[in-house]
N, CA, C and O atoms as a CHARMM CRD file, in Angstrom:
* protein
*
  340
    1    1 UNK  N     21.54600  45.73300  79.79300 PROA 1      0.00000
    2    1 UNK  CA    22.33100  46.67200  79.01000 PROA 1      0.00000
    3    1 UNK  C     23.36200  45.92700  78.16100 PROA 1      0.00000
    4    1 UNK  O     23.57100  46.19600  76.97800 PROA 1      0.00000
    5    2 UNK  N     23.97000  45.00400  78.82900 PROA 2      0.00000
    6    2 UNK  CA    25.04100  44.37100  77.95200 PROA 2      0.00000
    7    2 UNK  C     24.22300  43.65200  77.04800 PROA 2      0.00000
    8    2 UNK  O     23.91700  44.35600  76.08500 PROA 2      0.00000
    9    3 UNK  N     23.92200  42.90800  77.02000 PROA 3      0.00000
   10    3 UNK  CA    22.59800  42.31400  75.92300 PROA 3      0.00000
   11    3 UNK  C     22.10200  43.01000  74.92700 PROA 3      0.00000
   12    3 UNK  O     21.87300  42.34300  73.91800 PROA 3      0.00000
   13    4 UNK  N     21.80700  44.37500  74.86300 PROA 4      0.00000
   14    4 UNK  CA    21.45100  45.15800  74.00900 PROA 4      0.00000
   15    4 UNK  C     22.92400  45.18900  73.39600 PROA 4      0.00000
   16    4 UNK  O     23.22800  44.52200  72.40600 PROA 4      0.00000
   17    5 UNK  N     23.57800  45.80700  73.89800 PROA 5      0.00000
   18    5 UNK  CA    25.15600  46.07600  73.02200 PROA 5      0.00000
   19    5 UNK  C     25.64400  45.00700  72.58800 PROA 5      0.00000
   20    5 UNK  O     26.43500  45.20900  71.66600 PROA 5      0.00000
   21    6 UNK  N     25.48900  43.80800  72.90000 PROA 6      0.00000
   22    6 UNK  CA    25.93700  42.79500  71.85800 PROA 6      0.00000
   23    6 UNK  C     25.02600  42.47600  70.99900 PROA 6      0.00000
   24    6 UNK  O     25.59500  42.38700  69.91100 PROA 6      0.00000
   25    7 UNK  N     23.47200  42.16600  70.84500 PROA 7      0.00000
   26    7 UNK  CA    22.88900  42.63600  70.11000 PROA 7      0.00000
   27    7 UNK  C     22.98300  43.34800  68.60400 PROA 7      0.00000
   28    7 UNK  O     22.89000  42.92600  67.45200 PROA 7      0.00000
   29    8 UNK  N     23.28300  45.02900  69.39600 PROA 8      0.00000
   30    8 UNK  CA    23.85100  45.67700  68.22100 PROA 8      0.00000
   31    8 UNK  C     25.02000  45.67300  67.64900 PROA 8      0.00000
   32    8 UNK  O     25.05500  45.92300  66.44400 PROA 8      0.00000
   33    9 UNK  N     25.97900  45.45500  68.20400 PROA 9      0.00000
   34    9 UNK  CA    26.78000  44.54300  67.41200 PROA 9      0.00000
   35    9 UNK  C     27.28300  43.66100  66.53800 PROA 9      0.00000
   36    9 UNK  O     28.29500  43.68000  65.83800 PROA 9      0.00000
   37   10 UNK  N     26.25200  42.73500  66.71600 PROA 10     0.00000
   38   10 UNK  CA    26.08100  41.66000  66.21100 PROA 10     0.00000
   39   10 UNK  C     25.34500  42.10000  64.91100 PROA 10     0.00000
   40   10 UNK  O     25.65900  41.71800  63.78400 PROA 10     0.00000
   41   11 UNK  N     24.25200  43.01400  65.23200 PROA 11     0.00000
   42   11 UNK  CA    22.99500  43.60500  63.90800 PROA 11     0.00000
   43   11 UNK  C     24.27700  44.54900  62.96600 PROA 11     0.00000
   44   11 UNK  O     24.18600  44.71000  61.74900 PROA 11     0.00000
   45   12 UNK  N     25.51000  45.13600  63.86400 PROA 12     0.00000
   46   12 UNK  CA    26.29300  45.71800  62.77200 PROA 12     0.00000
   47   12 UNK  C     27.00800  44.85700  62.09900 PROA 12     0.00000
   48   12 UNK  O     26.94400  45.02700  60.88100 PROA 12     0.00000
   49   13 UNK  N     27.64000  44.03000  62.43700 PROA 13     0.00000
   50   13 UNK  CA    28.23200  43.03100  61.76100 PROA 13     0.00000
   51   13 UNK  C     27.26600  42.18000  60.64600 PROA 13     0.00000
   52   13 UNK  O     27.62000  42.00300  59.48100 PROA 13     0.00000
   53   14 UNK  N     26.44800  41.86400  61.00800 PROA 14     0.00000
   54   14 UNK  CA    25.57700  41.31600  59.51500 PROA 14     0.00000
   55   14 UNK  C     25.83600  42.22300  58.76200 PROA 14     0.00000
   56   14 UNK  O     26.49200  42.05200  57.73500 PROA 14     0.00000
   57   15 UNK  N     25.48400  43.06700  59.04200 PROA 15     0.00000
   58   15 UNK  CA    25.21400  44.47700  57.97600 PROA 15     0.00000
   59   15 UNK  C     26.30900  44.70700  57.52500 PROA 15     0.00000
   60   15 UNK  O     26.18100  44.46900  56.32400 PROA 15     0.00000
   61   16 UNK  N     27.31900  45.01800  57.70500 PROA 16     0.00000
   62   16 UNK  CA    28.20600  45.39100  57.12000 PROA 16     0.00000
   63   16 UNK  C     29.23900  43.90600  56.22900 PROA 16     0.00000
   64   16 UNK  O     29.78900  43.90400  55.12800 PROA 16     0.00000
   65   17 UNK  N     29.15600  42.96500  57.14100 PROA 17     0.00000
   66   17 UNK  CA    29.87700  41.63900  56.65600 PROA 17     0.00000
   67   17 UNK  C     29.80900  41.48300  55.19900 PROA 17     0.00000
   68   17 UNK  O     30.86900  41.16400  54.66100 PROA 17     0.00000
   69   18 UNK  N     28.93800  41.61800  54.56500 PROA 18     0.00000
   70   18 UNK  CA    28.49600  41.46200  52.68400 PROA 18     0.00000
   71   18 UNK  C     28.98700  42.50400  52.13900 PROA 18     0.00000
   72   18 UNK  O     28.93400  42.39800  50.91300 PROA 18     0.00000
   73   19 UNK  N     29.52800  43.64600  52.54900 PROA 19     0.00000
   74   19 UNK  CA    30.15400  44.51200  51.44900 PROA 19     0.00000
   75   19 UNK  C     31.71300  44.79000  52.09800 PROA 19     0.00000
   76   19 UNK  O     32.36100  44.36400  53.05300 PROA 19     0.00000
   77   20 UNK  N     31.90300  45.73200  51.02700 PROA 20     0.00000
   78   20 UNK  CA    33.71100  45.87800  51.34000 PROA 20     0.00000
   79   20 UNK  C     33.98300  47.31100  52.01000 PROA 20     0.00000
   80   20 UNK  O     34.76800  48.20800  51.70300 PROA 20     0.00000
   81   21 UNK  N     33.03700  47.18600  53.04100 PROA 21     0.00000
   82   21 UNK  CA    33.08800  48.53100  54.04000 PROA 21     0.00000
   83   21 UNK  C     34.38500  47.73200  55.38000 PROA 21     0.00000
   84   21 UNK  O     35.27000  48.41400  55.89800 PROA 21     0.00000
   85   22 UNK  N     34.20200  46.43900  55.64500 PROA 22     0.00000
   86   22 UNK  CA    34.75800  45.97800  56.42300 PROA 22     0.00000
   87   22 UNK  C     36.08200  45.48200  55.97700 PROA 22     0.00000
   88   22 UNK  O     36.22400  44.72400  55.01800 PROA 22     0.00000
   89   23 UNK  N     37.08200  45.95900  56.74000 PROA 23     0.00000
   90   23 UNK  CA    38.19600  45.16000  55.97200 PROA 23     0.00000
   91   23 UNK  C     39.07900  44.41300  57.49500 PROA 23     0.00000
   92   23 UNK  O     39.05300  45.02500  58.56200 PROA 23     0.00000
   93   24 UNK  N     39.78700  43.09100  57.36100 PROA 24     0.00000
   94   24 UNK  CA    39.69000  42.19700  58.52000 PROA 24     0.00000
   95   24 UNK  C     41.32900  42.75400  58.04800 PROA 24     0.00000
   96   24 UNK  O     41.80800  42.78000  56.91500 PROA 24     0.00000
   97   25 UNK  N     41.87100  43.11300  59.17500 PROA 25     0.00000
   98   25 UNK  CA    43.32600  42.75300  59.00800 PROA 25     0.00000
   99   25 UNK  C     44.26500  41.81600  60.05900 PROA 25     0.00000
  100   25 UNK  O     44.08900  42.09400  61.24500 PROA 25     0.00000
  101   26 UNK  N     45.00200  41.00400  59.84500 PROA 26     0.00000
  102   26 UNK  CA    45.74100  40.19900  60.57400 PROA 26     0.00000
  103   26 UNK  C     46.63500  40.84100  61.16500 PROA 26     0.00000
  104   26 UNK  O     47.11700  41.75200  60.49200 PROA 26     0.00000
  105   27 UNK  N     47.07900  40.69400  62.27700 PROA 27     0.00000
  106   27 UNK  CA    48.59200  41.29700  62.79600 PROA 27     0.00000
  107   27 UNK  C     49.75500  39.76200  62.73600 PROA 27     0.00000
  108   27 UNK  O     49.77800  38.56100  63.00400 PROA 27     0.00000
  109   28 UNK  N     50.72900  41.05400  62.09000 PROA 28     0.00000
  110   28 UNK  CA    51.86900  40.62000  62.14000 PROA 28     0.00000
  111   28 UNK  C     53.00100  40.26700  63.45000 PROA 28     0.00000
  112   28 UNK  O     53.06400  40.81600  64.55000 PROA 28     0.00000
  113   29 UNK  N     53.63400  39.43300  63.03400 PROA 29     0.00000
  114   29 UNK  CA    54.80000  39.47900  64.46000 PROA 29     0.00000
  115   29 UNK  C     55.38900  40.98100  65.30400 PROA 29     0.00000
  116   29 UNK  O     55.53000  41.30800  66.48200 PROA 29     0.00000
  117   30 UNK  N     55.59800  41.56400  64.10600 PROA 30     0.00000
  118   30 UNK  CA    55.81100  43.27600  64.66300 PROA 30     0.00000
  119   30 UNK  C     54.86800  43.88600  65.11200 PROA 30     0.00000
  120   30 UNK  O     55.23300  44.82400  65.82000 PROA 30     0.00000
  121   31 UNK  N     53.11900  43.70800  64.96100 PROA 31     0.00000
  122   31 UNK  CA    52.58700  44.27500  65.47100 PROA 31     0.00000
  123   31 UNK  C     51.82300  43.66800  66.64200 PROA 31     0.00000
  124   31 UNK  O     50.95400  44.34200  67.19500 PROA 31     0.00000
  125   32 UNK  N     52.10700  42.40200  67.06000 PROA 32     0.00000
  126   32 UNK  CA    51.97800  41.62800  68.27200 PROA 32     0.00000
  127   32 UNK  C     52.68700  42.09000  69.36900 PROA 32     0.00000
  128   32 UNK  O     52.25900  42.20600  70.51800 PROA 32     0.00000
  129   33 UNK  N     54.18500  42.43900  68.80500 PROA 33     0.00000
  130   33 UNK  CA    55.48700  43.16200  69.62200 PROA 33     0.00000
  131   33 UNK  C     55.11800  44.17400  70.10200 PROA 33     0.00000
  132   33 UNK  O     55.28200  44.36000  71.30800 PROA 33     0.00000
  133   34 UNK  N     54.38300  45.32400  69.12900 PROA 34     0.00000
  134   34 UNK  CA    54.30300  46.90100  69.39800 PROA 34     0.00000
  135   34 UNK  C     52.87500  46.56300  70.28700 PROA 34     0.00000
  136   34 UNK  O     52.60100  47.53600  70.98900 PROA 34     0.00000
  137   35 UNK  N     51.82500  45.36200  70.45400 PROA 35     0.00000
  138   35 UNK  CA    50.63700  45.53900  71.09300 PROA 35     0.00000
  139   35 UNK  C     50.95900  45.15400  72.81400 PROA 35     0.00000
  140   35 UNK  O     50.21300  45.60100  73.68600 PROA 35     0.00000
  141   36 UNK  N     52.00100  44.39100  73.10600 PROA 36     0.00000
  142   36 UNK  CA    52.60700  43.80500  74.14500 PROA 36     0.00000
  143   36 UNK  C     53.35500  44.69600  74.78700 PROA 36     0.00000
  144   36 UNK  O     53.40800  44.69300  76.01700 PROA 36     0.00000
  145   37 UNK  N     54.18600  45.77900  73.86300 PROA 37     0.00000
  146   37 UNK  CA    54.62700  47.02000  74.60900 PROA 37     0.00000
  147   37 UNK  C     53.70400  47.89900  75.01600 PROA 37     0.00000
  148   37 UNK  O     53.69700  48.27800  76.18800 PROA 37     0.00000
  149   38 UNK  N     52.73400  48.37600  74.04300 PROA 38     0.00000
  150   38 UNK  CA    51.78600  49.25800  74.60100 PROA 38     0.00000
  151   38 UNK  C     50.93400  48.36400  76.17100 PROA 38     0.00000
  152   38 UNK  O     50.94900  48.96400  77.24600 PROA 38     0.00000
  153   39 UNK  N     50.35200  47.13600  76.07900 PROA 39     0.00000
  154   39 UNK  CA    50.01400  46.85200  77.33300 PROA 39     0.00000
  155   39 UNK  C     51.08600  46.55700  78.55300 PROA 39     0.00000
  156   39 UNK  O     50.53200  46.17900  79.58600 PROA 39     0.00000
  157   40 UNK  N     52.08500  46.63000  78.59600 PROA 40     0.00000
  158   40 UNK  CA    53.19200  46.84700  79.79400 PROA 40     0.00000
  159   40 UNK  C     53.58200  48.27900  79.97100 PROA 40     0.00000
  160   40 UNK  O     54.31400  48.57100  80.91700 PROA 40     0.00000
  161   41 UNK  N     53.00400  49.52900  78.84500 PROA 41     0.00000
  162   41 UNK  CA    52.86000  50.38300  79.03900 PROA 41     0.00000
  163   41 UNK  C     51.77200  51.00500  79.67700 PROA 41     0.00000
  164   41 UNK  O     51.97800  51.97200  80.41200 PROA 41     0.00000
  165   42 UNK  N     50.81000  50.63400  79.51400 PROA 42     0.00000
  166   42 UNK  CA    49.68700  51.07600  80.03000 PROA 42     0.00000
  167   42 UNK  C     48.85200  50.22100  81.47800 PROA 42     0.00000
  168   42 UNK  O     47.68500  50.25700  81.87000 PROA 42     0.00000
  169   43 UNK  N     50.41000  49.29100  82.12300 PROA 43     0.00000
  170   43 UNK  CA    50.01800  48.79000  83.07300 PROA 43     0.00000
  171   43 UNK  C     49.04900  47.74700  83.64700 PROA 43     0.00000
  172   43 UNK  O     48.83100  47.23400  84.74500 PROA 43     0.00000
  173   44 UNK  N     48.45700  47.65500  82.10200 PROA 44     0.00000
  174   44 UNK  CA    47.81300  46.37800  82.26800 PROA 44     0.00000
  175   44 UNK  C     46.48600  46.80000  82.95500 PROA 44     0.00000
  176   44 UNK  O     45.62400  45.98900  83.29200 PROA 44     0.00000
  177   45 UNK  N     46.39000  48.29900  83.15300 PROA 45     0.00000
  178   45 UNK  CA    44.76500  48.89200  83.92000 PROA 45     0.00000
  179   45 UNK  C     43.72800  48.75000  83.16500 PROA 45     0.00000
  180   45 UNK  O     43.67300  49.66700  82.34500 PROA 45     0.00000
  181   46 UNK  N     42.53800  47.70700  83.03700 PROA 46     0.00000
  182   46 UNK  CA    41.38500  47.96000  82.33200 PROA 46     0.00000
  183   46 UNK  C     41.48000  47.69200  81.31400 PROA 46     0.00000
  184   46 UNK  O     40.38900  47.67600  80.74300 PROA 46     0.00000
  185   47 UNK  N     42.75500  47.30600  80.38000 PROA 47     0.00000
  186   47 UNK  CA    42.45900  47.04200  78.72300 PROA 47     0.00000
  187   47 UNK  C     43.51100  45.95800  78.78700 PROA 47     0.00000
  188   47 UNK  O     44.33800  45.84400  79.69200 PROA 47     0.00000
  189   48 UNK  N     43.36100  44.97800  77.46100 PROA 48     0.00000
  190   48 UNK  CA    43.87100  43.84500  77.26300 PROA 48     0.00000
  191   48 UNK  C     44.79400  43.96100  75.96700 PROA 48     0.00000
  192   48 UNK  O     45.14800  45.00700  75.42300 PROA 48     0.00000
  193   49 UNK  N     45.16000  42.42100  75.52700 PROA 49     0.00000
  194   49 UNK  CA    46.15000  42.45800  74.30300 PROA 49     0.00000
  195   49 UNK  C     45.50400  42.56400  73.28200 PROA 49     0.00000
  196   49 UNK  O     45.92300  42.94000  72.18700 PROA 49     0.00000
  197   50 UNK  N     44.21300  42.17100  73.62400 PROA 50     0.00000
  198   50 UNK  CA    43.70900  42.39700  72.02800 PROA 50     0.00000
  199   50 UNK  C     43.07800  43.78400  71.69300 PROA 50     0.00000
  200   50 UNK  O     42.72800  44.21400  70.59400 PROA 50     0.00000
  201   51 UNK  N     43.02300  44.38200  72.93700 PROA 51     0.00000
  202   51 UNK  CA    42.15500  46.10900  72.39300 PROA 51     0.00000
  203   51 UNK  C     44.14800  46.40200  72.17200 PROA 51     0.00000
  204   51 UNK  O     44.40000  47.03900  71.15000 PROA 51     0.00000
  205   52 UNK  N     45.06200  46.10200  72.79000 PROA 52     0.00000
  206   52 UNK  CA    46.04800  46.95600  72.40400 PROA 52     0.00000
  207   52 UNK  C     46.36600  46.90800  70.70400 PROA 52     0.00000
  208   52 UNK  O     46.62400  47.84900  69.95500 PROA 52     0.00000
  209   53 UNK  N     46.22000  45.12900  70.33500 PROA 53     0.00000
  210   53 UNK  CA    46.55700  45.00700  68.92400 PROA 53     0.00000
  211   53 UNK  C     45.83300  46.07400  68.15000 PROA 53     0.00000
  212   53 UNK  O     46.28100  46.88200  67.33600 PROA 53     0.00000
  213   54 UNK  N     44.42100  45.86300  68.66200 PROA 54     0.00000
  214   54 UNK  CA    43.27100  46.62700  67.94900 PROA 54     0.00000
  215   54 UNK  C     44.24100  48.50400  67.62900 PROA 54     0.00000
  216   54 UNK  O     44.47000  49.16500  66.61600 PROA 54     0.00000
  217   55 UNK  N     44.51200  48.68400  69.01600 PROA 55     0.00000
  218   55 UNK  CA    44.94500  50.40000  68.98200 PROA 55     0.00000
  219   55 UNK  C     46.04100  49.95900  68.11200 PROA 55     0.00000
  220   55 UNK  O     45.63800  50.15200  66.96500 PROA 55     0.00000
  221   56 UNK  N     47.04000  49.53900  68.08400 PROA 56     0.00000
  222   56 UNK  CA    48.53600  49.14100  66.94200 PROA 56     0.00000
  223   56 UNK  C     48.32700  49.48300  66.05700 PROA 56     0.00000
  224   56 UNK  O     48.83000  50.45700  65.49600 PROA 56     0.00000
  225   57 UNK  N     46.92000  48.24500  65.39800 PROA 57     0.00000
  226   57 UNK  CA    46.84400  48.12900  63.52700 PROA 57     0.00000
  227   57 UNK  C     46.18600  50.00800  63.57400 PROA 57     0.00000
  228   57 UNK  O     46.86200  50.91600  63.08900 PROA 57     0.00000
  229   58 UNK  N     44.95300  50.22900  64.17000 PROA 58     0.00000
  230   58 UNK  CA    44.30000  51.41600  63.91400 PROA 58     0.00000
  231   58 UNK  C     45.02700  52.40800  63.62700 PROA 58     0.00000
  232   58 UNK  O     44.62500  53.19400  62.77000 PROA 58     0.00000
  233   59 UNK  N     46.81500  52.70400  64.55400 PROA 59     0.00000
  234   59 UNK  CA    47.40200  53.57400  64.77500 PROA 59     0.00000
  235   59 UNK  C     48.16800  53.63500  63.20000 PROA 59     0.00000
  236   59 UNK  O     48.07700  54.52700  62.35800 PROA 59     0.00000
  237   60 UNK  N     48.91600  52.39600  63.14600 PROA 60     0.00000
  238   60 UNK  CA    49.43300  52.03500  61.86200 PROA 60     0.00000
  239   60 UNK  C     48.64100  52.61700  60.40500 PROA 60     0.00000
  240   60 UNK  O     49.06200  53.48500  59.64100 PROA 60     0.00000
  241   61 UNK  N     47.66300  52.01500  60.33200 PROA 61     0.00000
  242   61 UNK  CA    46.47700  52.29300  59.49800 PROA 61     0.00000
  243   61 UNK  C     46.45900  53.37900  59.58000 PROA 61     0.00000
  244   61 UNK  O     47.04900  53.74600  58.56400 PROA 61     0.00000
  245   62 UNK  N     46.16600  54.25200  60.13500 PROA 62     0.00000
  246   62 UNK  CA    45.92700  55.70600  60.78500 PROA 62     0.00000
  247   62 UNK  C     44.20400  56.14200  60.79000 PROA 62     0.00000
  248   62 UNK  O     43.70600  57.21800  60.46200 PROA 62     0.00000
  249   63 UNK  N     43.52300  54.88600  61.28700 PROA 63     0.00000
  250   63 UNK  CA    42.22000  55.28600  61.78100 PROA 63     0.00000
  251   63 UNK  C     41.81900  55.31500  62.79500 PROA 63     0.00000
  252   63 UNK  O     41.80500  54.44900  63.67000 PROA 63     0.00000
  253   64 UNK  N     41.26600  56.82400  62.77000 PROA 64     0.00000
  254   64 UNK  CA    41.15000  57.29800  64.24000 PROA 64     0.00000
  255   64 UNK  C     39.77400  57.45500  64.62400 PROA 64     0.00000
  256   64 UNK  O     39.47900  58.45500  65.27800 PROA 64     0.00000
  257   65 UNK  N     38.84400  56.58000  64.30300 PROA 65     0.00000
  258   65 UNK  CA    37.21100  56.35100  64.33200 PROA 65     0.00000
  259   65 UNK  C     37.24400  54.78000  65.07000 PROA 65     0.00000
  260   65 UNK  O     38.09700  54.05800  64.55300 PROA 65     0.00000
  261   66 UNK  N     36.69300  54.32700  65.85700 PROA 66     0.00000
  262   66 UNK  CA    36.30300  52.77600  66.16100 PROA 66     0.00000
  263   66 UNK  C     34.95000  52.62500  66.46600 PROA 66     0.00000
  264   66 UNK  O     34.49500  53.54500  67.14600 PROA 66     0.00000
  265   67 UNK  N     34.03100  51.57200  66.10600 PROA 67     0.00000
  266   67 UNK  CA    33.03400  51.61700  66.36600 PROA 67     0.00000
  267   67 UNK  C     33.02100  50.55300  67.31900 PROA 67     0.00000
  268   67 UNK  O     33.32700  49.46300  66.83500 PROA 67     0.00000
  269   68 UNK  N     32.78900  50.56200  68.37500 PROA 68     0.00000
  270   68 UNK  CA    33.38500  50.26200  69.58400 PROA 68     0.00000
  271   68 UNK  C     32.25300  50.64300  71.27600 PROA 68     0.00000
  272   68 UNK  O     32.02900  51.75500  71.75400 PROA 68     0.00000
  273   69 UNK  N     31.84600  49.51500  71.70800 PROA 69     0.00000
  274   69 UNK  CA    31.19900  49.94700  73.02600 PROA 69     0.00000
  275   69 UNK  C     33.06400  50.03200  74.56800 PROA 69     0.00000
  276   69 UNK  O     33.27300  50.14000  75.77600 PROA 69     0.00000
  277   70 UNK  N     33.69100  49.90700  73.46700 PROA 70     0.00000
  278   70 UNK  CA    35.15200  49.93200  74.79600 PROA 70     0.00000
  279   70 UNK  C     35.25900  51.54400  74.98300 PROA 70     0.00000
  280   70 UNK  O     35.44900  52.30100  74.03100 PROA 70     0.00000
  281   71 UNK  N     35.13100  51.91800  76.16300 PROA 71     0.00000
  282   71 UNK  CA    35.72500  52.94100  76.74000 PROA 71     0.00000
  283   71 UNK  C     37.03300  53.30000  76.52800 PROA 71     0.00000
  284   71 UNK  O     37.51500  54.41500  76.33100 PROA 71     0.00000
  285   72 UNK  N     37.64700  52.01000  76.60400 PROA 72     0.00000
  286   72 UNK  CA    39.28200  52.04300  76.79400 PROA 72     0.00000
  287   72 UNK  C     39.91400  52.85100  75.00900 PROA 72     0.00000
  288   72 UNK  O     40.80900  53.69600  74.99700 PROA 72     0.00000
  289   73 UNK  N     39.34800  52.44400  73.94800 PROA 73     0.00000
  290   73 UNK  CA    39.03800  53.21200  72.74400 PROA 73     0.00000
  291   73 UNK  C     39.17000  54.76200  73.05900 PROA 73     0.00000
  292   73 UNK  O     40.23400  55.37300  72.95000 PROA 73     0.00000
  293   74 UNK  N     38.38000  55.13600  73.32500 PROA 74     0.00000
  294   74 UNK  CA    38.64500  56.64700  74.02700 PROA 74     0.00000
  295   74 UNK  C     39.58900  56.78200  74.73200 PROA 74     0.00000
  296   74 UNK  O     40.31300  57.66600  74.27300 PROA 74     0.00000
  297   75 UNK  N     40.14400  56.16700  76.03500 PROA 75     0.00000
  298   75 UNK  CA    40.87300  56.48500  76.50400 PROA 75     0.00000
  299   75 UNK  C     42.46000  56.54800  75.64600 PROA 75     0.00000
  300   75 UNK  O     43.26100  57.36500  76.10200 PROA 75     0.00000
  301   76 UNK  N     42.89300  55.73100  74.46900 PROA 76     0.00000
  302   76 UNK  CA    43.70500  55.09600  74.20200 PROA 76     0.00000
  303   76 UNK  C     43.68800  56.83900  72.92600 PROA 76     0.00000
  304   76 UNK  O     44.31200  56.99100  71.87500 PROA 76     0.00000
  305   77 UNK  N     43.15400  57.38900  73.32000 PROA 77     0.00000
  306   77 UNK  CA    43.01300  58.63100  72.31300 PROA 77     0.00000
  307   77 UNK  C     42.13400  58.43300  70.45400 PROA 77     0.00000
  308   77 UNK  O     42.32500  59.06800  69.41600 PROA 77     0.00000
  309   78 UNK  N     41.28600  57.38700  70.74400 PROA 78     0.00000
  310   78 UNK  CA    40.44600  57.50000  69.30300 PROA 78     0.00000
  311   78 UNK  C     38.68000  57.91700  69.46300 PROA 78     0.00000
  312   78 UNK  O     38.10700  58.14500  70.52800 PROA 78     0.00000
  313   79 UNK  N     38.20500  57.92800  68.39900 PROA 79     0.00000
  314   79 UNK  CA    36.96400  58.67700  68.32200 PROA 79     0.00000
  315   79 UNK  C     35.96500  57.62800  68.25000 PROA 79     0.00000
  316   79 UNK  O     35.91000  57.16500  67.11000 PROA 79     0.00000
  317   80 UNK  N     35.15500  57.08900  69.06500 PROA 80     0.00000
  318   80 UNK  CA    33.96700  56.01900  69.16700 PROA 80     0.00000
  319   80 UNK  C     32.74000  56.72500  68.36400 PROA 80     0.00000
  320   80 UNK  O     32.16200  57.80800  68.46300 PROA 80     0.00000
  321   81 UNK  N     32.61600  55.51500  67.46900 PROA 81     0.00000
  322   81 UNK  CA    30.95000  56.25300  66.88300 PROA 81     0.00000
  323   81 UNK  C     30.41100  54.82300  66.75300 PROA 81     0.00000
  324   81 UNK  O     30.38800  53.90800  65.93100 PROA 81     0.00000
  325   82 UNK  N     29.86100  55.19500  68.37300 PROA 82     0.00000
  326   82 UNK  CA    29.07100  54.70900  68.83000 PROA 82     0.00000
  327   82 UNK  C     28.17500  55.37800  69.46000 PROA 82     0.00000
  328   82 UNK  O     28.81500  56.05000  70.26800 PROA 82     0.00000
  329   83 UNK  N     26.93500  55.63300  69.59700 PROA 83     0.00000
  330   83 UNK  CA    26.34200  56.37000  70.55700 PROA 83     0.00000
  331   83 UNK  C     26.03600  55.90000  71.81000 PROA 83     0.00000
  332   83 UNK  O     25.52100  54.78200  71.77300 PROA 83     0.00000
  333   84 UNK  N     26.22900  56.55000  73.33200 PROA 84     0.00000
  334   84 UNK  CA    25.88300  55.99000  74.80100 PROA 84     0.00000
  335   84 UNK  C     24.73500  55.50300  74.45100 PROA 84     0.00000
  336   84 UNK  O     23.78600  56.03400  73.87500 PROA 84     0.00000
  337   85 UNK  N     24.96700  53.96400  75.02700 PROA 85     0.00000
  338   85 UNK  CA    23.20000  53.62700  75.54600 PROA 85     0.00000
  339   85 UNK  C     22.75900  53.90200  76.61300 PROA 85     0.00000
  340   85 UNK  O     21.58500  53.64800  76.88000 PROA 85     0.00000
């Protein structure tokens, strides 16, 4: 199962990498700060610093779609479009 999902992953990322559907954003010092609070907020159960950065910029940004095999995505209150394998 995990094999397949990185897989597709990987088949989305080609795909999308050549056009300007993807946009890479860096975090800033402030949003390293706000990703370090949210994980001492959330106890450190099941999700890390980098899905928190991930929730920061998204929140900031204000996109509320991730294409994403993380659960923790959902939990963190955003919309996975991804479909269950």
């Amino acid at each position: 199962m995990a094999y397949r999902r990185q897989t597709l992953a990987l088949d989305f990322l080609a795909n999308v990498s050549d056009g300007d559907e993807l946009k890479v954003v860096f975090p800033d010092e402030a949003v390293q700060r706000m990703a370090w609070v949210e994980l001492r907020h959330s106890g450190g159960f099941g999700t890390n610093v980098v899905a928190c950065l991930s929730f920061t910029i998204m929140r900031k940004l204000r996109i509320r779609k991730a294409c994403t095999f993380d659960r923790h995505f959902a939990a963190a209150g955003f919309e996975t479009a991804v479909p269950v394998i």
